[in-house]
N, C-alpha and C positions, 0 to 999 in steps of 0.2 A: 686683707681681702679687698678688692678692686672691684667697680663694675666700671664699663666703657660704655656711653653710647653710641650711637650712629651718629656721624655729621646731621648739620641742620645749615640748610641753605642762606639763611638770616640770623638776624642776630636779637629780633624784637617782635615777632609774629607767631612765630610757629611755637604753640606751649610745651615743655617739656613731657608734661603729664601728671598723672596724679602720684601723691604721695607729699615726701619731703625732704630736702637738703638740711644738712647738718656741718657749720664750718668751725673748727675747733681751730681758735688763732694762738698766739705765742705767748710767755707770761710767766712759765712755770707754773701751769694749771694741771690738771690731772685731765688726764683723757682714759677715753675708754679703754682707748688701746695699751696703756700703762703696765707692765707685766706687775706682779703685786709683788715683785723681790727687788724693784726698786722705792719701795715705798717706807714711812716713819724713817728716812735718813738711813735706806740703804741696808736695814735689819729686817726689811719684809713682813710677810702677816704668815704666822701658824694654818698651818691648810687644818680644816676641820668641818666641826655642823654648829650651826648657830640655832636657838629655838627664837621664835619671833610672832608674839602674841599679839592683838590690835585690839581696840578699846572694847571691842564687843565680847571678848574674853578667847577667842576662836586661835590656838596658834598652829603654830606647822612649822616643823622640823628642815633647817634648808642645809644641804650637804652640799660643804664647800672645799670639800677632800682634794678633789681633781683640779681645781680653778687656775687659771695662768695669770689672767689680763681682769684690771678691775671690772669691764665687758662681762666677763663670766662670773662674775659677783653680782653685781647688777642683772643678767639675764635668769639667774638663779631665783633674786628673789621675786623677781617680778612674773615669772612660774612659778612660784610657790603656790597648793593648794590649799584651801579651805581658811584662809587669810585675804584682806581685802588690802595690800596694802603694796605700793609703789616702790620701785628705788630709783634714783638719779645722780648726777652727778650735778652737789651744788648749785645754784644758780646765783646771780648774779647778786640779788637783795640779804643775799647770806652771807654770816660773817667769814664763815671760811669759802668764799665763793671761790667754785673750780679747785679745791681742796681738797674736800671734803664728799662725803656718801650723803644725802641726804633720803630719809624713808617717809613718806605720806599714809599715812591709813584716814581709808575713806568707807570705814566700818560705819560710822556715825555711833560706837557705843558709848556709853558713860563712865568705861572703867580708864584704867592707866592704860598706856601704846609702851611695848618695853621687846627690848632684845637681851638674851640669856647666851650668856655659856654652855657647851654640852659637855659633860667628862671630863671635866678640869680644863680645859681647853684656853685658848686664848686668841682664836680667832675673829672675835667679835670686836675686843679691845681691840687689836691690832687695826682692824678696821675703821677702829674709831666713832661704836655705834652701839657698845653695851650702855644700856642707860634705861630708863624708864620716865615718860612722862605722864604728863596729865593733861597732854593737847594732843593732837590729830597729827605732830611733825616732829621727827629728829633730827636734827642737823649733828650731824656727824662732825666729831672734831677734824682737825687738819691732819690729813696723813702725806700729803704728798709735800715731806720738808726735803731737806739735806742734811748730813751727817757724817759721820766720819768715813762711814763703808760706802758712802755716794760715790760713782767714779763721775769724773770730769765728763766722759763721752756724756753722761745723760742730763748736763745741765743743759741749760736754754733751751727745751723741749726735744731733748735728743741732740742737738746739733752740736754741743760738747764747746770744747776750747780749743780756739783756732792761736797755733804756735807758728814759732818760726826758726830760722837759725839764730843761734846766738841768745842775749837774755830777750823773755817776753815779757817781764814786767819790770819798771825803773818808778822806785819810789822817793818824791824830793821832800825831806825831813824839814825841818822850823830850824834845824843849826846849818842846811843848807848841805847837808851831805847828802849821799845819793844808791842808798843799798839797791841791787837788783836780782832780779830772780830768775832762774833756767828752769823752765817746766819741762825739759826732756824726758825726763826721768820720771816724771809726777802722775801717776793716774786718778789720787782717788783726793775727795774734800781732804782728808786727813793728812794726807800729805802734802795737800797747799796750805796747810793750817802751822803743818811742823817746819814745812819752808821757808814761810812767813816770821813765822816765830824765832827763829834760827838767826836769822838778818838782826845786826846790832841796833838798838833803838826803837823795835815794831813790834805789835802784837797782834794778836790779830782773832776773834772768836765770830759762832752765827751769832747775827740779830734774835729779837725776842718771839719772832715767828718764824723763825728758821729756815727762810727761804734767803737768805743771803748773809754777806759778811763787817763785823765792824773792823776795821784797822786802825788801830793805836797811836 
């Protein structure tokens, strides 16, 4: 979705108006707009209902059957009724910052803040935000990694891997040899992984937060 404004005759005078600008820069962060079948490396989240209780004991059932985009996960729960409690994405002071679901409840009560399972379900995991605390925050694990069902097009924020004719990657070994690699063929993590691996002398796995790769 888009909105355009009207021209503005200057550049430092005229205010735009009330409200607020939101600019989501580059990083491999998760954004609202993220459809949720690209997310936990490319395995997605189980469509379903999460229950989601806040410290004053008050919960509410949020149906997340239909959701596309982590946007309609986040605007689910923050409609949620008879619950006092927030969802965002991440910020900055958190460990999984732009990762991650973060939930706030601003109940003020004295019990635990926790999100539940419905029906056996596994959409709350998936999301990275079954848990239960004994503070007013849950910072959601990391769900926007890479993985082997990750395609190429959705790394670097969508803008994928930019190829060319002939090989696109040339690796110089320590005995001074020089394997290289054709990604013509290659769409997905997985098979930059078996690529890699394939070439005499290299190996290649994700890092320990799984937003990139080590080579051997």
């Amino acid at each position: 979705s888009q909105f355009v404004s009207r021209g503005f005759t200057d550049a430092d005078a005229t205010p735009v108006g009330a409200g607020s600008l939101s600019f989501e820069l580059g990083g491999g962060s998760l954004a609202a707009v993220t459809e949720l079948e690209e997310l936990n490396g490319g395995e997605g989240v189980q469509r379903g209902s999460i229950r989601i209780t806040d410290s004053s004991g008050n919960s509410s059932l949020v149906d997340l059957s239909t959701a596309i985009s982590v946007d309609d996960v986040i605007v689910a729960i923050n409609d949620a009724t008879g619950i006092e409690v927030s969802a965002a994405i991440s910020g900055s002071g958190a460990a999984n910052s732009g990762r991650g679901i973060t939930l706030t409840d601003s109940s003020g009560g004295g019990g635990n803040f926790f999100v539940e399972e419905v029906s056996g379900g596994s959409t709350a995991s998936d999301l990275g935000i079954l848990t239960s605390v004994a503070g007013a925050s849950i910072e959601g694990n990391a769900i926007r990694t890479i993985g082997q069902n990750t395609r190429l097009s959705e790394l670097n924020d969508g803008l994928g891997v930019r190829t060319g004719s002939g090989n696109d990657i040339e690796f110089l070994l320590s005995d001074l040899s020089t394997p290289s690699l054709n990604l013509d063929d290659v769409t997905t993590v997985g098979g930059l992984m078996d690529a890699i691996n394939a070439l005499a002398g290299l190996s290649v796995s994700l890092n320990a937060n799984e937003d990139g790769f080590i080579v051997t």
